[in-house]
C-alpha positions as CSV (number, residue, x, y, z in Angstrom):
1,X,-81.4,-20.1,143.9
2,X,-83.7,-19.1,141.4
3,X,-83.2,-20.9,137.5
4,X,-85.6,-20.3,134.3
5,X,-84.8,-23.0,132.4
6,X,-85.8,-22.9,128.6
7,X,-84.3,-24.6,125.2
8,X,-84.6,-25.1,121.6
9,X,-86.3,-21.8,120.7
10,X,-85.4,-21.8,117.5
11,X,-85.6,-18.3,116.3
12,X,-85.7,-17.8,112.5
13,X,-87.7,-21.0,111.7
14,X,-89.1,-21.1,108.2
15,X,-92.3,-23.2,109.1
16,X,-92.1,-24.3,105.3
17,X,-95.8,-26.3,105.8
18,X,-97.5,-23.0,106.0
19,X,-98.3,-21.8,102.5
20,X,-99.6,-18.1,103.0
21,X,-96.2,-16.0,103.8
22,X,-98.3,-13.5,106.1
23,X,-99.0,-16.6,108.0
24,X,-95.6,-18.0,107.8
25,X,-94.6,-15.1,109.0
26,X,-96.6,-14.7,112.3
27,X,-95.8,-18.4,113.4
28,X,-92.0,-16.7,113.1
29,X,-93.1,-13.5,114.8
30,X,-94.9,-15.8,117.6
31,X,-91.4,-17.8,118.5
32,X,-89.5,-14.4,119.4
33,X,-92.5,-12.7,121.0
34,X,-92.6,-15.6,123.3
35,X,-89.4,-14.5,124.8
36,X,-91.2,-12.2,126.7
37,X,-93.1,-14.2,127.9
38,X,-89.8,-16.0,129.6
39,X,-89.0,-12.6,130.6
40,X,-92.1,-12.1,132.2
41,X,-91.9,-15.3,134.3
42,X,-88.3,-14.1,135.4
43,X,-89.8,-11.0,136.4
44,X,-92.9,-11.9,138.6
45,X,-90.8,-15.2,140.3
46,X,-87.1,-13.2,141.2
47,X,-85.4,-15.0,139.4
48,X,-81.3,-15.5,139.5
49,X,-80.3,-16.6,135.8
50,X,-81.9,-17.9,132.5
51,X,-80.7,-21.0,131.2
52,X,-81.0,-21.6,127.5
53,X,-79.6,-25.2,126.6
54,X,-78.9,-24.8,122.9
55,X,-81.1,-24.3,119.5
56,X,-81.3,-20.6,120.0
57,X,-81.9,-20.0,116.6
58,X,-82.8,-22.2,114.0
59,X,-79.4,-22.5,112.1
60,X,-75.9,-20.9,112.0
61,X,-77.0,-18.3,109.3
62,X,-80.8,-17.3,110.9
63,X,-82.1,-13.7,109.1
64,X,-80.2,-10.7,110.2
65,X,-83.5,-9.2,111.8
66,X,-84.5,-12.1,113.2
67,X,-81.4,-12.0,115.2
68,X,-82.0,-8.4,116.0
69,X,-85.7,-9.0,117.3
70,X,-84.6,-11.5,119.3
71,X,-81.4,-9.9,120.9
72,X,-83.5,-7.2,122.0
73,X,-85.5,-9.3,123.6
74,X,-83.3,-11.0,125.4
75,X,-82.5,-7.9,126.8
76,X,-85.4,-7.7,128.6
77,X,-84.8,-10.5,130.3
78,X,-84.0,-8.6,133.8
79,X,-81.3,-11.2,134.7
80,X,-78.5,-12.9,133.3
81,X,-79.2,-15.1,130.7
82,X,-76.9,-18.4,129.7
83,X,-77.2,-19.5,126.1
84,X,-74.9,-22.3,124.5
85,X,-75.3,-23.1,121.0
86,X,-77.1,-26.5,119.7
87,X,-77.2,-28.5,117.2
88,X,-78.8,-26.0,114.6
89,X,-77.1,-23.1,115.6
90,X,-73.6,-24.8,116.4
91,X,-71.0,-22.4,117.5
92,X,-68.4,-23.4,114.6
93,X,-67.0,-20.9,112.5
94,X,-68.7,-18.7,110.6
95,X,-71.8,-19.1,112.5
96,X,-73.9,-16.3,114.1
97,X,-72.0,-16.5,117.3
98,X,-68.9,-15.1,115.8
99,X,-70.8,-12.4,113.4
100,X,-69.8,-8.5,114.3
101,X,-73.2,-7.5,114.1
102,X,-74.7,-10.6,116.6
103,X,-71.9,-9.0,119.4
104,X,-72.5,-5.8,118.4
105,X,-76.4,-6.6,118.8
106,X,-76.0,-8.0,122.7
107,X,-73.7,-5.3,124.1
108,X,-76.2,-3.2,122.8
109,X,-79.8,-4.6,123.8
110,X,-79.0,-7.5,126.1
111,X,-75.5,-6.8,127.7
112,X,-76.2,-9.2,130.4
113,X,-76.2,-12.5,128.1
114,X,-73.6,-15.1,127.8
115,X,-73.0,-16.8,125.3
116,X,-71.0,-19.7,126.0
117,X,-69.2,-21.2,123.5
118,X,-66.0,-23.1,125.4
119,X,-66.2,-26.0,127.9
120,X,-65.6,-23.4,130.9
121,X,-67.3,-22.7,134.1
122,X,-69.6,-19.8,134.3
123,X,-69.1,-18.4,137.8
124,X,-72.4,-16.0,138.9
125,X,-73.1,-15.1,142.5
126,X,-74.0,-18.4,144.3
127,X,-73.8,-20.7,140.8
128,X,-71.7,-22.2,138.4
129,X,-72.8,-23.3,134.9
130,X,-70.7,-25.9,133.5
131,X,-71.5,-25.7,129.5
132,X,-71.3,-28.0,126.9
133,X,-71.9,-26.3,124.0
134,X,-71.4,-28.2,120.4
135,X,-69.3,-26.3,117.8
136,X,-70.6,-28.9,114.7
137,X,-74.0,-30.1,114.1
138,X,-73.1,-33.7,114.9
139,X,-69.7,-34.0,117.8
140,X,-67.6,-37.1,117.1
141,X,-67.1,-37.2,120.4
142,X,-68.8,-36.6,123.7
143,X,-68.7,-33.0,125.0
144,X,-69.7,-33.5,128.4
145,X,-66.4,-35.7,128.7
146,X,-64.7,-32.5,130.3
147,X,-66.9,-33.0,133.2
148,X,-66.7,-37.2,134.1
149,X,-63.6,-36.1,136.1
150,X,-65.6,-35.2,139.1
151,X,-62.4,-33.1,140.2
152,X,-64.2,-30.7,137.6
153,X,-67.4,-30.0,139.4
154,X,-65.6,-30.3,143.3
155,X,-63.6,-27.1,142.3
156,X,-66.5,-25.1,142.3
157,X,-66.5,-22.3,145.2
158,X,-67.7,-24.3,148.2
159,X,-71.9,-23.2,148.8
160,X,-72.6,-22.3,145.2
161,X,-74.9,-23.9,143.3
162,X,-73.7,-26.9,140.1
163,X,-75.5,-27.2,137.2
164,X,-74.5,-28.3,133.7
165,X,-76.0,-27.1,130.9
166,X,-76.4,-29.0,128.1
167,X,-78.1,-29.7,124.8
168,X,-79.6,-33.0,123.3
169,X,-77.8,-35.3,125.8
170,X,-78.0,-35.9,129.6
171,X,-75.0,-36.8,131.9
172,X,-74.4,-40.7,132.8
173,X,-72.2,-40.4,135.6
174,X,-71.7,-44.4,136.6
175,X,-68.5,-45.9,137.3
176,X,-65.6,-44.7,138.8
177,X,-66.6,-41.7,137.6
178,X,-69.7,-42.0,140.4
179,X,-68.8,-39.6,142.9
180,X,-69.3,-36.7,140.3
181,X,-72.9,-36.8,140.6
182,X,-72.9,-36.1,144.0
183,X,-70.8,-32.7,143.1
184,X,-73.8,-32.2,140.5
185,X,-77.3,-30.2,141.4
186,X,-79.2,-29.9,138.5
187,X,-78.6,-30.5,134.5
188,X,-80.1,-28.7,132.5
189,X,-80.7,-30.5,128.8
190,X,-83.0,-30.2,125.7
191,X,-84.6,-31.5,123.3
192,X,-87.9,-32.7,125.4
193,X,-89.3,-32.4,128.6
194,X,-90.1,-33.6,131.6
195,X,-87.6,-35.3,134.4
196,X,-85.2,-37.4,133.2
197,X,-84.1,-38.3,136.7
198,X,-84.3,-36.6,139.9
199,X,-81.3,-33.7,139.3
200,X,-81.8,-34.5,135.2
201,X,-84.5,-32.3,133.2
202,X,-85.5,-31.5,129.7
203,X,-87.6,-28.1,129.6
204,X,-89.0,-28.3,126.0
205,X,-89.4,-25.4,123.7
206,X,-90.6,-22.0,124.8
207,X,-93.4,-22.1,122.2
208,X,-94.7,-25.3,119.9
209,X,-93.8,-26.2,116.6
210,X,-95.4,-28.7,115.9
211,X,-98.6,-31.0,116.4
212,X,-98.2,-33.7,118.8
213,X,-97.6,-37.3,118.4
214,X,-98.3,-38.6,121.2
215,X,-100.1,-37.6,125.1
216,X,-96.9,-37.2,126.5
217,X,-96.1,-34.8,124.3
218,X,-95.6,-31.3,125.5
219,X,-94.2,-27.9,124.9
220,X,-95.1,-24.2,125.3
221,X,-93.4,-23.9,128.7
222,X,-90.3,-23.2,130.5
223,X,-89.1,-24.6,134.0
224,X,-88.8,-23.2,137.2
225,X,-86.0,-25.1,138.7
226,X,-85.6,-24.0,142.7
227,X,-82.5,-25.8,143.6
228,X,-79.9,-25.2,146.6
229,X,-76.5,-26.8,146.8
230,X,-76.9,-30.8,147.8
231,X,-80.6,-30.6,147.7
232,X,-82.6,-32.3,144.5
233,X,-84.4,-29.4,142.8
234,X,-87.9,-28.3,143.2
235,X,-88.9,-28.0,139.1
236,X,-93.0,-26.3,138.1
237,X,-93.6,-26.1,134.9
238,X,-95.1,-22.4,133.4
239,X,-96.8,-21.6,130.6
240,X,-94.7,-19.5,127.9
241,X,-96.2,-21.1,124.8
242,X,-99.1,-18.8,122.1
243,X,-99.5,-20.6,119.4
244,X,-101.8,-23.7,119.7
245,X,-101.4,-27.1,117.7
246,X,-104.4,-29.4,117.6
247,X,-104.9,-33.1,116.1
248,X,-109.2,-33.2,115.8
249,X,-110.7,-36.8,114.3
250,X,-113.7,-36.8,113.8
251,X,-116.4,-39.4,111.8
252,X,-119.0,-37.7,109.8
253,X,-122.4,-39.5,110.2
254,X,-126.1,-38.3,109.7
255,X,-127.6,-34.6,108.6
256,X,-126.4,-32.7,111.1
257,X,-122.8,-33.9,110.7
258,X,-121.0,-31.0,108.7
259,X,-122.8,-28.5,111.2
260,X,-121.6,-30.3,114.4
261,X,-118.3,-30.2,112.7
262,X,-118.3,-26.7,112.4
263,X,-119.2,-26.2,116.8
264,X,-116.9,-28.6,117.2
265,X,-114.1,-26.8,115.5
266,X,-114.6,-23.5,117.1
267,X,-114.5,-24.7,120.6
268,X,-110.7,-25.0,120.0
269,X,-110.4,-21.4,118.7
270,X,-112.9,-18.8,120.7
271,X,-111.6,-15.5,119.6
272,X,-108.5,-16.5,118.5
273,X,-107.9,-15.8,114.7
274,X,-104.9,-17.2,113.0
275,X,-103.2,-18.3,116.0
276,X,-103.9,-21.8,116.3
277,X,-103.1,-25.1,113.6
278,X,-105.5,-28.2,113.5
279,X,-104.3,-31.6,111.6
280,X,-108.2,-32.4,111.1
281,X,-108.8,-36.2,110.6
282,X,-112.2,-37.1,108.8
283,X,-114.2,-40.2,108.3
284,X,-117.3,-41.5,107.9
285,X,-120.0,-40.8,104.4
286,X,-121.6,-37.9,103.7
287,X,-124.8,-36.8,101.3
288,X,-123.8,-34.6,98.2
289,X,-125.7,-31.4,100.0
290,X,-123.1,-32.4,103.0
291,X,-120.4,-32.7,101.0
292,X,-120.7,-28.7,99.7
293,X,-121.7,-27.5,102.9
294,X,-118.2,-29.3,104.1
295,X,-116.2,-27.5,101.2
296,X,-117.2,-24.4,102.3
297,X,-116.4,-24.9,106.2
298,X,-113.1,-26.3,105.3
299,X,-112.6,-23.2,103.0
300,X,-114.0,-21.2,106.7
301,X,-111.1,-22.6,109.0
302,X,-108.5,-21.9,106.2
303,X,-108.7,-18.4,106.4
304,X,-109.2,-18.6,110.1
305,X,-106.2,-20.6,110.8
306,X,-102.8,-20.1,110.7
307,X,-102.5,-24.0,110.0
308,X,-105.2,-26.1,108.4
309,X,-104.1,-29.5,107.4
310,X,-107.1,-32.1,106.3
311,X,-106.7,-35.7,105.9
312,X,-110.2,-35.8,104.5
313,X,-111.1,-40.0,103.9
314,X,-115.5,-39.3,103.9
315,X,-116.6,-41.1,101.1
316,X,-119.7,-39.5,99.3
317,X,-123.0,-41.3,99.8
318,X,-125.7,-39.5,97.8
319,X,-129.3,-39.8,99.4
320,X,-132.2,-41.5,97.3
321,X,-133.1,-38.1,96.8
322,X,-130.0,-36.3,95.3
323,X,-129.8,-39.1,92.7
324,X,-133.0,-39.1,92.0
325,X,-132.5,-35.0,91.6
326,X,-130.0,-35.6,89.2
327,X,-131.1,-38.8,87.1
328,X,-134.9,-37.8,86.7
329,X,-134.3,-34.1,85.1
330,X,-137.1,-34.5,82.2
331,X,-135.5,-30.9,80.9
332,X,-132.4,-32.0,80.7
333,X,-132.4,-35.7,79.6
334,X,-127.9,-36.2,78.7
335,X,-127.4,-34.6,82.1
336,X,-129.6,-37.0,83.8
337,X,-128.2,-40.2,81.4
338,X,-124.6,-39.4,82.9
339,X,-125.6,-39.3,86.2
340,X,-127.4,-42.3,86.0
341,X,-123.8,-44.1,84.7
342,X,-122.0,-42.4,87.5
343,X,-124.1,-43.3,89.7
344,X,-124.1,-47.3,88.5
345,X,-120.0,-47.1,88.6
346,X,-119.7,-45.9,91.7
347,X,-122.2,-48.4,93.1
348,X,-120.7,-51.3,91.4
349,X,-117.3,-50.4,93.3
350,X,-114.7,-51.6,90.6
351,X,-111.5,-49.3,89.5
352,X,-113.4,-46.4,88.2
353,X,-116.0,-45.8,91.4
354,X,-113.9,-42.9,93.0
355,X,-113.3,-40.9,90.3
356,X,-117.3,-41.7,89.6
357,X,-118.1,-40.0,93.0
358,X,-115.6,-37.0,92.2
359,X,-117.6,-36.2,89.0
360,X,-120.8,-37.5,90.4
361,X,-120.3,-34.5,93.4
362,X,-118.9,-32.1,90.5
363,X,-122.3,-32.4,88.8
364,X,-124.4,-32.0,91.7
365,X,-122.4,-28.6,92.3
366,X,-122.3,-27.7,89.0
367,X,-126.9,-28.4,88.4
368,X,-126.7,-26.4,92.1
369,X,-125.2,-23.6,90.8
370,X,-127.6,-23.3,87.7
371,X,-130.4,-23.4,89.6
């Protein structure tokens, strides 16, 4: 038995940290195309069902055509596919779940999706699917509880296949309530990824939404659970993921700084235009010459990024030469008296010496310009 298990897709979110709306609006475009992607996967490794453990969309009331888009593509999916709703898109009322035009939507484009919105078993050929869906963003009480009676999971038909899919929350079967696990193949959570235990996984989000925190972080993929009744599953991990976050630090030091910058950055993207996001992290001085050419890389990778975010902490160190550029100007003898003071307040460090640096790099840009 075949599984494709995937979660917390997320369909409709805003991606409010983007400014540009053409660019908000491909990051959204890139989270339903990557469906097909899951499709795909079912396709070329025969498999028997799609599991999606919750977070379907990104909220109860996600755009009408976002819904659409992603409905049909669902229906590509050339299996069944077994969606409960999360904590974003809880099934409570008034949700999409219960909106004519969502049902409507899957008998028309993806007829062979269930939506699971009851504690009830799902009997397929060979499987059962024991949801726990949530109905309210936050459950005051535990909704797996239906299935610590292990008489629950025993009363599946003998041979097939037990998995519980849930979102957010994995089984603790200890107790008297022991033998239950032993009833249990695989469960099927979100919210992560990666093994939770041997029959326990988290698969992650189909596509990344963020930049990662940490080296254990990871996203962008879906799970290929082979699992057969009493046997611990066999899980790979595939790729499903476009879009491409990146953290970069780098210290600036020396001439060639900005331009080794620059390679540096473009290793991470190749060909790709506007489908990647960098958090770049910068340190270290730079000359006032540097400091333009930097401007006007930064202003580069904007326009080729879908995502630029700069936590820029260089702090300008003019070279003998710039200052002397700007404090010896015979022709121009007020301009070269107020860099000489900027340049003595920012040297001397107190209160004022960053906003003498600002204006100090102003000025150079400014004489650059005129020249």
């Amino acid at each position: 038995m075949k599984i494709l298990h995937t979660a917390d897709w997320q369909i409709g979110k805003p991606f409010g940290s983007i400014a540009d709306p053409d660019k908000r609006a491909a990051a959204r475009k890139a989270r339903i195309d990557a469906v097909d992607r899951v499709a795909e996967h079912a396709r070329a490794h025969d498999v028997d069902v799609v599991l999606v453990a919750g977070d379907l969309f990104d909220s109860t009331g996600s755009e009408r055509g976002a819904v659409l888009q992603t409905c049909a593509a669902l229906g590509r999916i050339p299996c069944p596919v077994i969606v409960i709703p999360g904590n974003h898109d809880h099934g409570g009322p008034g949700s999409v779940w219960h909106q004519e035009y969502f049902r409507d939507a899957l008998q028309q484009y993806a007829p062979r999706v269930i939506v699971a919105l009851e504690p009830a078993p799902i009997v397929l050929p060979d499987i059962v699917v024991f949801p726990c869906p949530l109905l309210r963003r936050s459950e005051a009480f535990d909704v797996t509880a239906w299935l610590r009676n292990g008489e629950v999971l025993r009363a599946a038909p003998a041979g097939a296949v037990r998995i519980v899919l849930a979102h957010g929350t994995v089984l603790d079967f200890s107790g008297a309530a022991s033998d239950a696990e032993a009833a249990l193949d695989a469960e099927a959570a979100s919210d992560t990824s990666g093994a939770v235990r041997a029959k326990a996984w988290y698969s992650g989000a189909h596509e990344p939404d963020r930049f990662p925190k940490g080296a254990d972080y990871a996203s962008g993929s879906v799970l290929l659970v082979d699992v057969q009744r009493g046997q611990a599953p066999a899980v790979q991990t595939l790729p499903s993921g476009m879009l491409r976050w990146h953290v970069v630090e780098r210290a600036l030091h020396g001439a060639d700084a900005v331009a080794d910058l620059r390679a540096h950055l473009f290793t991470y993207l190749g060909a790709r235009v506007q489908e990647d996001l960098i958090d770049l992290r910068l340190t270290g001085s730079i000359s006032l010459a540097a400091r333009a050419a930097l401007d006007a890389v930064l202003a580069e990778f904007d326009a080729l990024l879908l995502r630029f975010d700069v936590d820029d902490r260089t702090v300008l160190e003019p070279t003998d030469a710039e200052i002397e550029a700007l404090t010896q100007r015979a022709a121009d003898p007020m301009l070269a008296r107020i860099a000489a003071r900027l340049h003595e307040e920012m040297r001397a460090g107190g209160a004022d010496a960053d906003d003498a640096r600002l204006a100090l790099r102003e000025l150079h840009r400014a004489v650059q310009e005129l020249s």
